[in-house]
PDB file as gemmi writes it, atoms N, CA and C in Angstrom:
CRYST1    1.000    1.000    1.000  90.00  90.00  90.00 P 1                      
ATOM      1  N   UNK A   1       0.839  -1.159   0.000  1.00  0.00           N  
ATOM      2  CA  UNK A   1       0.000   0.000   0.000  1.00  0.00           C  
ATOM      3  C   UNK A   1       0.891   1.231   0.000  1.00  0.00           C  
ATOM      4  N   UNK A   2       0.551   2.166  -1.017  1.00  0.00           N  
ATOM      5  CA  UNK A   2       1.827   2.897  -1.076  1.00  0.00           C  
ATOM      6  C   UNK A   2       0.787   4.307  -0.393  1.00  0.00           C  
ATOM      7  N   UNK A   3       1.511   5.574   0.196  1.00  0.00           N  
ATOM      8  CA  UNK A   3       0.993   6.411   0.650  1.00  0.00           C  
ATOM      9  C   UNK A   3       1.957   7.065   1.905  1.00  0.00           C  
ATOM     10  N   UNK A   4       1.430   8.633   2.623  1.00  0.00           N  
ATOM     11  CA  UNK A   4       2.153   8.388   3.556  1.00  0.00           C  
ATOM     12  C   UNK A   4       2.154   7.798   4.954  1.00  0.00           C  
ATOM     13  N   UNK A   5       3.252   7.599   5.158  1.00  0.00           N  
ATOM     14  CA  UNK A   5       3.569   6.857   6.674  1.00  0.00           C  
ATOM     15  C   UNK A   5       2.742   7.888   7.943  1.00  0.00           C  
ATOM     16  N   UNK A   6       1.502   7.183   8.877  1.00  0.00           N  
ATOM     17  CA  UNK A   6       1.105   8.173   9.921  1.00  0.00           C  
ATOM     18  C   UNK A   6       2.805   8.405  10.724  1.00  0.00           C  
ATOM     19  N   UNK A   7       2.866   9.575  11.130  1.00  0.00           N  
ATOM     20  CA  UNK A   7       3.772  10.420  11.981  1.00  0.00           C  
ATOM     21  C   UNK A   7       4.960  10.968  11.197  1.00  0.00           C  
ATOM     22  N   UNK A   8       4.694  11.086   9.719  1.00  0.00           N  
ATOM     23  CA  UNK A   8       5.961  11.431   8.654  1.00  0.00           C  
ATOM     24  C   UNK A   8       5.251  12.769   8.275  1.00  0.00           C  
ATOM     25  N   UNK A   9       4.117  13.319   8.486  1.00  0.00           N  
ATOM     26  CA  UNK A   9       4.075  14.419   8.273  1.00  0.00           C  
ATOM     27  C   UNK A   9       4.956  15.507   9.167  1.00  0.00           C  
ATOM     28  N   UNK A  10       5.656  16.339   8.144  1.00  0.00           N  
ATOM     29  CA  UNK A  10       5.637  17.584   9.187  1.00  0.00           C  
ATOM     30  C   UNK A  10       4.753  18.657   9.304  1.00  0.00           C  
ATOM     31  N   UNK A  11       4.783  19.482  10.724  1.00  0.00           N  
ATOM     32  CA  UNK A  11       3.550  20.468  10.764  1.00  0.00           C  
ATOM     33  C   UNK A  11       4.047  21.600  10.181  1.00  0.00           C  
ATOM     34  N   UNK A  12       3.075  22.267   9.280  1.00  0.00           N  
ATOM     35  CA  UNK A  12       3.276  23.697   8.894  1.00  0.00           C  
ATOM     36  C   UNK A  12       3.983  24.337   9.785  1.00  0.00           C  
ATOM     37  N   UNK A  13       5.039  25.190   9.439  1.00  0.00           N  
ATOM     38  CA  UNK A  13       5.398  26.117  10.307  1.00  0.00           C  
ATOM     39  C   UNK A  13       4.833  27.020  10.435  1.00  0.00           C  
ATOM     40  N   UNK A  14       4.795  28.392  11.719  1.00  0.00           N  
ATOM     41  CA  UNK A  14       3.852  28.867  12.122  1.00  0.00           C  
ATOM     42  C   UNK A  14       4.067  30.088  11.022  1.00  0.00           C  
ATOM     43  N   UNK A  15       2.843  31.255  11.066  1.00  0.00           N  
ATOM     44  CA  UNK A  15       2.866  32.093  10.270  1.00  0.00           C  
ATOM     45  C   UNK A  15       3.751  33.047  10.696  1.00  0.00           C  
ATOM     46  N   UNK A  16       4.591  34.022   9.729  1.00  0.00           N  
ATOM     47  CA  UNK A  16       5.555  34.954   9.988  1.00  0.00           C  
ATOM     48  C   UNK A  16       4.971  36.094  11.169  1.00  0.00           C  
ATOM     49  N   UNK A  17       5.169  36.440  12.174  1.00  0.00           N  
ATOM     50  CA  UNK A  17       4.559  37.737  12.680  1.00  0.00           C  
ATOM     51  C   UNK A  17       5.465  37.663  14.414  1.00  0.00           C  
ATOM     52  N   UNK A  18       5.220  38.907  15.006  1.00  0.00           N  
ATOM     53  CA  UNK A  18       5.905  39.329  15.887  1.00  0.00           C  
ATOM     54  C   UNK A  18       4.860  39.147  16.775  1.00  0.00           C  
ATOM     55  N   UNK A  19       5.229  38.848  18.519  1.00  0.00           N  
ATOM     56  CA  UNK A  19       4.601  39.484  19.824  1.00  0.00           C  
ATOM     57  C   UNK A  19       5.272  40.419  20.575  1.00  0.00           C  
ATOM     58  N   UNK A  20       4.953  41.539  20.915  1.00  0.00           N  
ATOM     59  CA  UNK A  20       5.721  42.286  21.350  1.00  0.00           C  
ATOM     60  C   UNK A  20       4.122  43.346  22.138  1.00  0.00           C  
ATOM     61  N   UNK A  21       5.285  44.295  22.893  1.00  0.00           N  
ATOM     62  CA  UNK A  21       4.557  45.085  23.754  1.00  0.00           C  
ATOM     63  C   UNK A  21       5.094  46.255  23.495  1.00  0.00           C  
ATOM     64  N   UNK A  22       4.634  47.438  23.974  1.00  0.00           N  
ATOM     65  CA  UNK A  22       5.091  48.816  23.637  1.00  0.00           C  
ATOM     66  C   UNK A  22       4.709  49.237  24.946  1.00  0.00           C  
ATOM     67  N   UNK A  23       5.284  50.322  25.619  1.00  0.00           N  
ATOM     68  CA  UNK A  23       5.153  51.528  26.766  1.00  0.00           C  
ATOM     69  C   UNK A  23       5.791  52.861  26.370  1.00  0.00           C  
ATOM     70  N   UNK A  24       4.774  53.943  26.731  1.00  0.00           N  
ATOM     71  CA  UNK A  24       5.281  55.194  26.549  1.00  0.00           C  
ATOM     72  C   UNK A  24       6.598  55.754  27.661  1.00  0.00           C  
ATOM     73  N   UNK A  25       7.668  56.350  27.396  1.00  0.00           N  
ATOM     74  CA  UNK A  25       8.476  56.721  27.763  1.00  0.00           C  
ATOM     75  C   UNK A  25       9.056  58.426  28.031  1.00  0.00           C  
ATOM     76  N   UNK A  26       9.580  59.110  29.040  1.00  0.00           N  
ATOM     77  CA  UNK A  26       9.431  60.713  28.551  1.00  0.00           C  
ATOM     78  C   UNK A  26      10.887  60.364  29.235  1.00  0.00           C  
ATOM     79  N   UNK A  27      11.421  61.446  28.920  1.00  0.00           N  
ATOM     80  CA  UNK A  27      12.996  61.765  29.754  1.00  0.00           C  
ATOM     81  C   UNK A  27      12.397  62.428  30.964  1.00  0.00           C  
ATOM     82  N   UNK A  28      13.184  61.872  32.021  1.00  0.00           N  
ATOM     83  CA  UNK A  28      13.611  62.384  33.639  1.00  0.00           C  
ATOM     84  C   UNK A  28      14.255  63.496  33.822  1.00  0.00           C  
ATOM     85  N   UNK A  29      14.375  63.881  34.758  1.00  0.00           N  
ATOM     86  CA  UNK A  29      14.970  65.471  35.188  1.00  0.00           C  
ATOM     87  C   UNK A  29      16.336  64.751  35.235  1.00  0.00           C  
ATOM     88  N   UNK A  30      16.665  63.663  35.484  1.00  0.00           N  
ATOM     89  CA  UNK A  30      17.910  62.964  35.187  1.00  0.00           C  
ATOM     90  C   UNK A  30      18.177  62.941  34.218  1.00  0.00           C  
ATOM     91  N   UNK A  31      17.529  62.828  32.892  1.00  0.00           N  
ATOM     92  CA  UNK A  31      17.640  62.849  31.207  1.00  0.00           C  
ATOM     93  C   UNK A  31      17.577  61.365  31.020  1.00  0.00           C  
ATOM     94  N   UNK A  32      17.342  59.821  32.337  1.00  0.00           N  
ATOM     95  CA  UNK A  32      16.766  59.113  31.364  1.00  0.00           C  
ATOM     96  C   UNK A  32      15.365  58.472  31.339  1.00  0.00           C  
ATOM     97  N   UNK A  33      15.086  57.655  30.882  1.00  0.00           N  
ATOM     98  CA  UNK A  33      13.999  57.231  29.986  1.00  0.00           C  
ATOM     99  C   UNK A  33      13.238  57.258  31.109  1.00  0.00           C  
ATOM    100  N   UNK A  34      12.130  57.108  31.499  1.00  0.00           N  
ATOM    101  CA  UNK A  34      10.987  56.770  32.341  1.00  0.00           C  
ATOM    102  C   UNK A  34       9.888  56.430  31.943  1.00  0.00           C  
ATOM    103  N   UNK A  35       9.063  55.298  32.005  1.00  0.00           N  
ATOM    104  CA  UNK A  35       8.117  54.510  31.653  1.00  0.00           C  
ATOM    105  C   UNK A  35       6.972  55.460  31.963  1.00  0.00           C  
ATOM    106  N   UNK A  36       6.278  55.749  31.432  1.00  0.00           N  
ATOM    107  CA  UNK A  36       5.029  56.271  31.367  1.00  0.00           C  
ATOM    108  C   UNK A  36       3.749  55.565  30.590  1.00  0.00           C  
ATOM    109  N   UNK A  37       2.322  55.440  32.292  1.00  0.00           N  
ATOM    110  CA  UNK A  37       1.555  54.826  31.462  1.00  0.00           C  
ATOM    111  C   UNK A  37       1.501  53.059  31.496  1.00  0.00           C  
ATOM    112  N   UNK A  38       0.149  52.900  31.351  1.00  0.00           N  
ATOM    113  CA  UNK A  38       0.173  51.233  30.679  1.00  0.00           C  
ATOM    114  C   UNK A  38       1.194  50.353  29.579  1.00  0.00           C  
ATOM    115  N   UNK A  39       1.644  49.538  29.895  1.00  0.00           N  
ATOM    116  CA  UNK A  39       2.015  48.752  28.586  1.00  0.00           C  
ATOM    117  C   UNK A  39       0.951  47.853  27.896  1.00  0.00           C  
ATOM    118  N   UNK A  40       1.192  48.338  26.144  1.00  0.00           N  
ATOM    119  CA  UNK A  40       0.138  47.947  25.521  1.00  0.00           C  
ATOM    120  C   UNK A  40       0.854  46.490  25.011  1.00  0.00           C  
ATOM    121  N   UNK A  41       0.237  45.116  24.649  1.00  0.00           N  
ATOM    122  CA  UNK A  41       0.365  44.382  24.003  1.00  0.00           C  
ATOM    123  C   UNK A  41      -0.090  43.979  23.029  1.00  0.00           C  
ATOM    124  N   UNK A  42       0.990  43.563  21.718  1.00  0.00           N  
ATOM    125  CA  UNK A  42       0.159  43.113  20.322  1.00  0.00           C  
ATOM    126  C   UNK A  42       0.751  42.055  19.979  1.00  0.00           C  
ATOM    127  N   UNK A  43      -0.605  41.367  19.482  1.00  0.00           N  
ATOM    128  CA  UNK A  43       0.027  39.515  19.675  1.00  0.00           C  
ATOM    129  C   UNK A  43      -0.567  39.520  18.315  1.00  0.00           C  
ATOM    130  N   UNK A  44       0.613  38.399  17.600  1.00  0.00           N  
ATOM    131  CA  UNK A  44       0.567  38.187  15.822  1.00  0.00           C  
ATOM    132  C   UNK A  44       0.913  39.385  15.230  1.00  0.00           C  
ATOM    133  N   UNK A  45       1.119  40.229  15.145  1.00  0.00           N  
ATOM    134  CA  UNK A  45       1.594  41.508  14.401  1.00  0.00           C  
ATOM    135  C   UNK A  45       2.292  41.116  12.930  1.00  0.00           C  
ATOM    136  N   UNK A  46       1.817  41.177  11.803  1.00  0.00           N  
ATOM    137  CA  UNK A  46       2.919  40.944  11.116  1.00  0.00           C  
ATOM    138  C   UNK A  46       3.217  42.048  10.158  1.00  0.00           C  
ATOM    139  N   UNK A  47       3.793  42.249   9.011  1.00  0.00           N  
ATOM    140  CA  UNK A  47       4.675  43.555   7.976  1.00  0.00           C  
ATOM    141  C   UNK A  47       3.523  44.306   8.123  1.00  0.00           C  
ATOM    142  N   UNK A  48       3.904  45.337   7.946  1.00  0.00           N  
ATOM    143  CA  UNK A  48       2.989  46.882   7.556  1.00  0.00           C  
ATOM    144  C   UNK A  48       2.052  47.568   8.881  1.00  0.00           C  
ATOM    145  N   UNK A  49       1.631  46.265   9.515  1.00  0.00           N  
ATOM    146  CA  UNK A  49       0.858  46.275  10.826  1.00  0.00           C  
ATOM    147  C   UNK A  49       0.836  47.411  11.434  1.00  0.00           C  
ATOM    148  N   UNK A  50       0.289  48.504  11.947  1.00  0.00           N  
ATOM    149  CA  UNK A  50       0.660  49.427  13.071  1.00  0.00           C  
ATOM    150  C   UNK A  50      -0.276  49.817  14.350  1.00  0.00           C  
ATOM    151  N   UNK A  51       0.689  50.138  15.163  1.00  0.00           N  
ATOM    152  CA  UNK A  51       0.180  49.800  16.544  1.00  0.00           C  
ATOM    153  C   UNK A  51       0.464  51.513  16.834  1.00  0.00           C  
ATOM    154  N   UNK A  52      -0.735  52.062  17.122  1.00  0.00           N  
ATOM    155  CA  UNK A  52      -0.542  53.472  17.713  1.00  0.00           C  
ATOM    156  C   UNK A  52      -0.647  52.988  19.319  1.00  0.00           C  
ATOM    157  N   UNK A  53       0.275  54.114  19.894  1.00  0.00           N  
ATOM    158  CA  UNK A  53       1.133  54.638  21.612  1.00  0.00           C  
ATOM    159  C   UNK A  53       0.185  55.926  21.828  1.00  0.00           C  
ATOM    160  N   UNK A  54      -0.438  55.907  22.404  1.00  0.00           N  
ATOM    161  CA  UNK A  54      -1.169  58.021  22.930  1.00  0.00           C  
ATOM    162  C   UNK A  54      -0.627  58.031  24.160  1.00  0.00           C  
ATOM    163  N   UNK A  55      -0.517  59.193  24.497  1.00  0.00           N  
ATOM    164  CA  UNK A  55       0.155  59.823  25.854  1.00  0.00           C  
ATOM    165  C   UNK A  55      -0.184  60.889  26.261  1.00  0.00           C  
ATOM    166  N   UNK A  56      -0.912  61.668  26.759  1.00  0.00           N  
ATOM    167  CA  UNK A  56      -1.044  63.086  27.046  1.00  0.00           C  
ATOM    168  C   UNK A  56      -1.750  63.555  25.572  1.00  0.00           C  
ATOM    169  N   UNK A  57      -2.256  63.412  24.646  1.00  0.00           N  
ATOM    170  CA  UNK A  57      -2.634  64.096  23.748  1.00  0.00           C  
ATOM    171  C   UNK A  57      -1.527  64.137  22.489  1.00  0.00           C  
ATOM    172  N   UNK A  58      -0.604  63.113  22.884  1.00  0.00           N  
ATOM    173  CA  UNK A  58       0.604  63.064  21.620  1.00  0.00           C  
ATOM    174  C   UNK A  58       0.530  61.388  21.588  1.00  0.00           C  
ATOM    175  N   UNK A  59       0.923  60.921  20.202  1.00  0.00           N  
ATOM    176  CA  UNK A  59       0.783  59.860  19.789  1.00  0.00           C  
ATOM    177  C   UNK A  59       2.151  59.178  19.116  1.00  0.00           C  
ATOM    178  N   UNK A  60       2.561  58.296  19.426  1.00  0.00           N  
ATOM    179  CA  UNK A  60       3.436  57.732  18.389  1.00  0.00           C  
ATOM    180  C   UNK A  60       2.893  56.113  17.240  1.00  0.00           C  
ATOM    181  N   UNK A  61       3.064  56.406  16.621  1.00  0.00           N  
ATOM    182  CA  UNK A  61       3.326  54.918  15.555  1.00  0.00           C  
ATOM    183  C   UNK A  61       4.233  53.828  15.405  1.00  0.00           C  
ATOM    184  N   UNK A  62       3.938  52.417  15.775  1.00  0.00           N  
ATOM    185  CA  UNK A  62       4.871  51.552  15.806  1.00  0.00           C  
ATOM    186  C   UNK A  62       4.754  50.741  14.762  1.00  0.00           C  
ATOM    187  N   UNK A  63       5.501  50.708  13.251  1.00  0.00           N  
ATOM    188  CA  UNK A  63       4.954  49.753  12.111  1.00  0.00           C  
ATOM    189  C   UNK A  63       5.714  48.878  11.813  1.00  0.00           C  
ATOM    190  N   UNK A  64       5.168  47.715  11.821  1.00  0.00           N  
ATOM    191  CA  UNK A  64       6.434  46.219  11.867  1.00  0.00           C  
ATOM    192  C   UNK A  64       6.888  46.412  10.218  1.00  0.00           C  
ATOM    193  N   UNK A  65       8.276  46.330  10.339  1.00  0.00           N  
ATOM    194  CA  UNK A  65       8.949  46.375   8.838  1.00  0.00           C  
ATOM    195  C   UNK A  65       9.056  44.736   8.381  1.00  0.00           C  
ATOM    196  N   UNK A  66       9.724  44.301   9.404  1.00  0.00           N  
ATOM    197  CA  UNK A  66      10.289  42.808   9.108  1.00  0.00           C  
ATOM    198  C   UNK A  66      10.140  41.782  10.226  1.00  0.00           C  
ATOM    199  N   UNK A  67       9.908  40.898  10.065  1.00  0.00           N  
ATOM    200  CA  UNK A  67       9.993  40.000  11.007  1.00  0.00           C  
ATOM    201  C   UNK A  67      10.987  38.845  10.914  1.00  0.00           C  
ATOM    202  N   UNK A  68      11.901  38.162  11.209  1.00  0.00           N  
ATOM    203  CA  UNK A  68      12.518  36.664  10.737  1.00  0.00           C  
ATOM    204  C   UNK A  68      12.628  35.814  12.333  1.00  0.00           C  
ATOM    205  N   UNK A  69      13.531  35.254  12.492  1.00  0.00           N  
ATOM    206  CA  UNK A  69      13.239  34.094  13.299  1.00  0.00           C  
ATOM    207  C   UNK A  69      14.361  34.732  14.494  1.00  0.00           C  
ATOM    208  N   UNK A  70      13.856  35.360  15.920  1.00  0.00           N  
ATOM    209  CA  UNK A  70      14.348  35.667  16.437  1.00  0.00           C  
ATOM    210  C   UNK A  70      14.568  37.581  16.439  1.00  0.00           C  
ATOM    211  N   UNK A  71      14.217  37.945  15.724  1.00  0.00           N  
ATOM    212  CA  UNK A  71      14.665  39.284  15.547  1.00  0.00           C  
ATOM    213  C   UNK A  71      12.996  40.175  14.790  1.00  0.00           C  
ATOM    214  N   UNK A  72      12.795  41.731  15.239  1.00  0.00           N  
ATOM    215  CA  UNK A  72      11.938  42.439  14.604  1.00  0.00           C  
ATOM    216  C   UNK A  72      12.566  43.310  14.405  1.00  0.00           C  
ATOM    217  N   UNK A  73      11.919  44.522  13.022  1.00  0.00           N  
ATOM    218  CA  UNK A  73      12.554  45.654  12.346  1.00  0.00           C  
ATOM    219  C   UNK A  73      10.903  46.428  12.402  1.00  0.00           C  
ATOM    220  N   UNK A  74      11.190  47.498  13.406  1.00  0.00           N  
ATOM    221  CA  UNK A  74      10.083  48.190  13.663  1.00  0.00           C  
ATOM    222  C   UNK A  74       9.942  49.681  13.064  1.00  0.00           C  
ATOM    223  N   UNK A  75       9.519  50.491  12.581  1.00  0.00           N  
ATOM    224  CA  UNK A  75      10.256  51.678  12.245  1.00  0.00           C  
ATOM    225  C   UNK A  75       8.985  52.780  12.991  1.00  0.00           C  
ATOM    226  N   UNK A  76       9.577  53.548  14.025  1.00  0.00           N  
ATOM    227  CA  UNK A  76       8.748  53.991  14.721  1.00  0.00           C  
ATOM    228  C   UNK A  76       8.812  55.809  14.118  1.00  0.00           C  
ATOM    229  N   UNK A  77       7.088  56.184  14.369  1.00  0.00           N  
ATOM    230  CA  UNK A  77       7.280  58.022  13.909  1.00  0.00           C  
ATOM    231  C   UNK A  77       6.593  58.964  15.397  1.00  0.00           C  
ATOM    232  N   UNK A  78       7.286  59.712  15.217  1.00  0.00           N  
ATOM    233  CA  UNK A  78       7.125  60.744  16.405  1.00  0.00           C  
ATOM    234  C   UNK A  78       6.104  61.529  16.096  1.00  0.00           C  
ATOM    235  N   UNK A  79       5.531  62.064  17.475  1.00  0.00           N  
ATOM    236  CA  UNK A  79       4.648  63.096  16.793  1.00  0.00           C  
ATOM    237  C   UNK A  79       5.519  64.299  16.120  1.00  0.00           C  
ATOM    238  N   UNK A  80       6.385  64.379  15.889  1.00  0.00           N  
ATOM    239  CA  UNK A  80       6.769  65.773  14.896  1.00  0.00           C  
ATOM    240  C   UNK A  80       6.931  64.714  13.617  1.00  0.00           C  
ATOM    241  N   UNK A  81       6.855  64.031  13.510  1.00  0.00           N  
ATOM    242  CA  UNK A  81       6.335  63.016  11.668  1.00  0.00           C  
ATOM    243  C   UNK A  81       8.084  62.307  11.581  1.00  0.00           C  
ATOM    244  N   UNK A  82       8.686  62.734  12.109  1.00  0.00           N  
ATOM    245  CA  UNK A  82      10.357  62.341  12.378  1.00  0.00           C  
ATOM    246  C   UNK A  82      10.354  60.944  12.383  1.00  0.00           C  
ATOM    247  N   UNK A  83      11.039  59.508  11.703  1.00  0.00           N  
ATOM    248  CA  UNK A  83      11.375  58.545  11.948  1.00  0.00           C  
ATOM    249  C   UNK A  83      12.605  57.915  12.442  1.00  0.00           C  
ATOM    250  N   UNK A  84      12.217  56.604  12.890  1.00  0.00           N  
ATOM    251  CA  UNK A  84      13.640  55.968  13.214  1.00  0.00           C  
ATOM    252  C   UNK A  84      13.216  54.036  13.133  1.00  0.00           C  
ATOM    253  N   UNK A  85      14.330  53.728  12.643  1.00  0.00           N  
ATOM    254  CA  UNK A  85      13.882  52.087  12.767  1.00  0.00           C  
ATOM    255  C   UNK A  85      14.736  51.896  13.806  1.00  0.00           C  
ATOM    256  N   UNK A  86      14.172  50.619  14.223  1.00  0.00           N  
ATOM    257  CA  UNK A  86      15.075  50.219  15.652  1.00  0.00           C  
ATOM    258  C   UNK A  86      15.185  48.439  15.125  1.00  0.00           C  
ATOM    259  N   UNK A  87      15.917  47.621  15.262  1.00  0.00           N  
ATOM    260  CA  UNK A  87      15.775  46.456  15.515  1.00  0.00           C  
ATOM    261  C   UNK A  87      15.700  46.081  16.647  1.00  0.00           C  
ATOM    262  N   UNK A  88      14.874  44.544  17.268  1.00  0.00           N  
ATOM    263  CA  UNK A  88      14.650  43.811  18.667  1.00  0.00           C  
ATOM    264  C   UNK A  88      14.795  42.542  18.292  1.00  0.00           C  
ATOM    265  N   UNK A  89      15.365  41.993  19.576  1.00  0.00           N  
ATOM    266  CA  UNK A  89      15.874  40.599  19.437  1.00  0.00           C  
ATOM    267  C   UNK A  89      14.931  40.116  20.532  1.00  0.00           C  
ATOM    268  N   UNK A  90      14.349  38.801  19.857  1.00  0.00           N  
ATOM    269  CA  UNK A  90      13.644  38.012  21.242  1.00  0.00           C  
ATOM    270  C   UNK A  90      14.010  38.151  22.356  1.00  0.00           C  
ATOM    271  N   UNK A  91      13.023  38.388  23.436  1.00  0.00           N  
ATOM    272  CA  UNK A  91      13.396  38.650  24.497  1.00  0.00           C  
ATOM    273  C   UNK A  91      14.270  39.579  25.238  1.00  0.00           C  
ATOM    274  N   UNK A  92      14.480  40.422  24.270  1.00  0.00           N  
ATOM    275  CA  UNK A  92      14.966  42.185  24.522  1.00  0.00           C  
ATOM    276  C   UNK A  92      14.381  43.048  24.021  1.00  0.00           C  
ATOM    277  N   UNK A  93      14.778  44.063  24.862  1.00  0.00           N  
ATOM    278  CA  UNK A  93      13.678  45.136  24.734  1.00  0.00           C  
ATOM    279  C   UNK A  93      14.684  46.733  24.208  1.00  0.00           C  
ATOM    280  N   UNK A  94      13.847  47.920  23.241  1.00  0.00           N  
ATOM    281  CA  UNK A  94      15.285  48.964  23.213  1.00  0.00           C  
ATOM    282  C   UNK A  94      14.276  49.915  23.687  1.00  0.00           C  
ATOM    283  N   UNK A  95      14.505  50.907  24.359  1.00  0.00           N  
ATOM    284  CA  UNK A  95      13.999  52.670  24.557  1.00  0.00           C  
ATOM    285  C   UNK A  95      14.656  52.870  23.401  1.00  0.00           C  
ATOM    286  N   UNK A  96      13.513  53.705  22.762  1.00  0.00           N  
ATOM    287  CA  UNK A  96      13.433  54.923  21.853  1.00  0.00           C  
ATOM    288  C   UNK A  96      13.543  56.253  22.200  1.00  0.00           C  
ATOM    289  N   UNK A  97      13.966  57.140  22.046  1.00  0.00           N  
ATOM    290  CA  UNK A  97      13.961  58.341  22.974  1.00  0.00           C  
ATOM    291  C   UNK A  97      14.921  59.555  22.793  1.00  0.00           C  
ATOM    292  N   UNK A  98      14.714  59.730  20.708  1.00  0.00           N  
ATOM    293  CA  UNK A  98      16.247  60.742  20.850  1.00  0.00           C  
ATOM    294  C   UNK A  98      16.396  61.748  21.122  1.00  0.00           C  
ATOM    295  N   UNK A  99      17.250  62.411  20.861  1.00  0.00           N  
ATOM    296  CA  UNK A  99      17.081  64.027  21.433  1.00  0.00           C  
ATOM    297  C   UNK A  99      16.318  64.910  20.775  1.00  0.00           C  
ATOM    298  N   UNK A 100      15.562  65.515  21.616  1.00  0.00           N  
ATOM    299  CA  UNK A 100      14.820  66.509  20.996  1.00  0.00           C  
ATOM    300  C   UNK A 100      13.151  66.461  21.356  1.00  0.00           C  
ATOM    301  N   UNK A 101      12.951  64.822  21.472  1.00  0.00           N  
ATOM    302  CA  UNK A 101      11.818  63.749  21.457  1.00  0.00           C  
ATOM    303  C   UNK A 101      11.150  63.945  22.785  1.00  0.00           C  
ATOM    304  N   UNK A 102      10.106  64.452  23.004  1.00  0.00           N  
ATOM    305  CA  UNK A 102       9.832  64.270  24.793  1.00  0.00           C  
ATOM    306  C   UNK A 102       9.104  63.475  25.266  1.00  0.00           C  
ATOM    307  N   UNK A 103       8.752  62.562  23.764  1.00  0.00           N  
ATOM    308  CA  UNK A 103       8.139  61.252  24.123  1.00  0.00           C  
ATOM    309  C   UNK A 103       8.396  60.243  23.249  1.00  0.00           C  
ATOM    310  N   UNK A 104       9.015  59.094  23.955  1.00  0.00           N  
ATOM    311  CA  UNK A 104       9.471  58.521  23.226  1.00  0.00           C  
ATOM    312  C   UNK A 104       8.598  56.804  23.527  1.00  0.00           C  
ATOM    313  N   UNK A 105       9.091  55.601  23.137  1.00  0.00           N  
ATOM    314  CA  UNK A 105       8.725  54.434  23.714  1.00  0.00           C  
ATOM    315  C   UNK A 105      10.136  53.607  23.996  1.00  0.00           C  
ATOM    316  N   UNK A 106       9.344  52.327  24.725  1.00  0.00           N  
ATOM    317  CA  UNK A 106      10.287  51.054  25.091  1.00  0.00           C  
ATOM    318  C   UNK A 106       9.268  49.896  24.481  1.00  0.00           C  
ATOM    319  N   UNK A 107       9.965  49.241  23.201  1.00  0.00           N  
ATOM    320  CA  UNK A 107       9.614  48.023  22.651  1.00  0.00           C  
ATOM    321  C   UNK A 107      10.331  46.619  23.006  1.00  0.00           C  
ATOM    322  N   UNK A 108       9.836  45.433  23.432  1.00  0.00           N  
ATOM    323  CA  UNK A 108      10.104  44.338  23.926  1.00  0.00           C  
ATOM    324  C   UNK A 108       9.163  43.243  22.904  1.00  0.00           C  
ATOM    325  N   UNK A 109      10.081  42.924  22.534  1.00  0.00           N  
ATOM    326  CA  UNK A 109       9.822  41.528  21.779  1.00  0.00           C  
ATOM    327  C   UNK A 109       9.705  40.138  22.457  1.00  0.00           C  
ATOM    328  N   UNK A 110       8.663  39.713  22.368  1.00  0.00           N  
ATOM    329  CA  UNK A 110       8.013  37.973  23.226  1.00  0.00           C  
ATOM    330  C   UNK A 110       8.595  36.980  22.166  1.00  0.00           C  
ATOM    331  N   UNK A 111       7.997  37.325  21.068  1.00  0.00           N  
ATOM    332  CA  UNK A 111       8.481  35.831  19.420  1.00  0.00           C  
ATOM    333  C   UNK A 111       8.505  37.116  18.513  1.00  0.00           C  
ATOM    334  N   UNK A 112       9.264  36.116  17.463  1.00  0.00           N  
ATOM    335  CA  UNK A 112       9.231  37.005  16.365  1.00  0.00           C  
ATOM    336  C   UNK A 112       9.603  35.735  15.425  1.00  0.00           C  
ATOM    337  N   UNK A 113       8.956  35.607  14.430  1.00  0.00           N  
ATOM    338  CA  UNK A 113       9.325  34.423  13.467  1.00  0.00           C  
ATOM    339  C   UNK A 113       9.019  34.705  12.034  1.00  0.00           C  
TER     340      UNK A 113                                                      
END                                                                             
């Protein structure tokens, strides 16, 4: 009997997309970062996706560029329309926050595949 063998299948691998969380951030009278606010979570995220941050009446944009196995490419815009990409590695997290910026975020990556 020709056909396949039960337990020779392999399972689909899972679909490409990121988990990750975002928190708003402002600079300290110290000049660094300080968490401001709830952390938001977005589970499955994948390319183009975007996740708006509000804070006080100012907003930022978080839009997944890339995803691969272990790593995200996020490219985040300020409220003055200003960009920046950041990369994240599973299970690390970067503050955003350049100069000039008085609100910035902290992105943390859960999966990314």
């Amino acid at each position: 009997m020709a056909g396949v063998l039960p337990g020779c299948l392999k399972p689909a691998p899972p679909p490409p997309g990121v988990v990750y969380s975002v928190s708003a951030l402002t600079r300290g009278a110290d000049g660094r970062p300080k968490q401001q606010g709830e952390v938001t979570s977005v589970a499955a995220a994948v390319v183009d996706d975007v996740q708006e941050l509000a804070y006080e009446g100012q907003s930022i944009l978080v839009q997944v560029r890339k995803t691969e196995y272990g790593k995200a490419i996020f490219e985040v815009t300020f409220p003055d329309k200003s960009r920046q990409r950041v990369a994240v590695k599973t299970g690390e997290s970067a503050a955003v926050l350049p100069k000039g910026q008085k609100l910035g975020l902290r992105i943390e990556v859960q999966e990314a595949r």
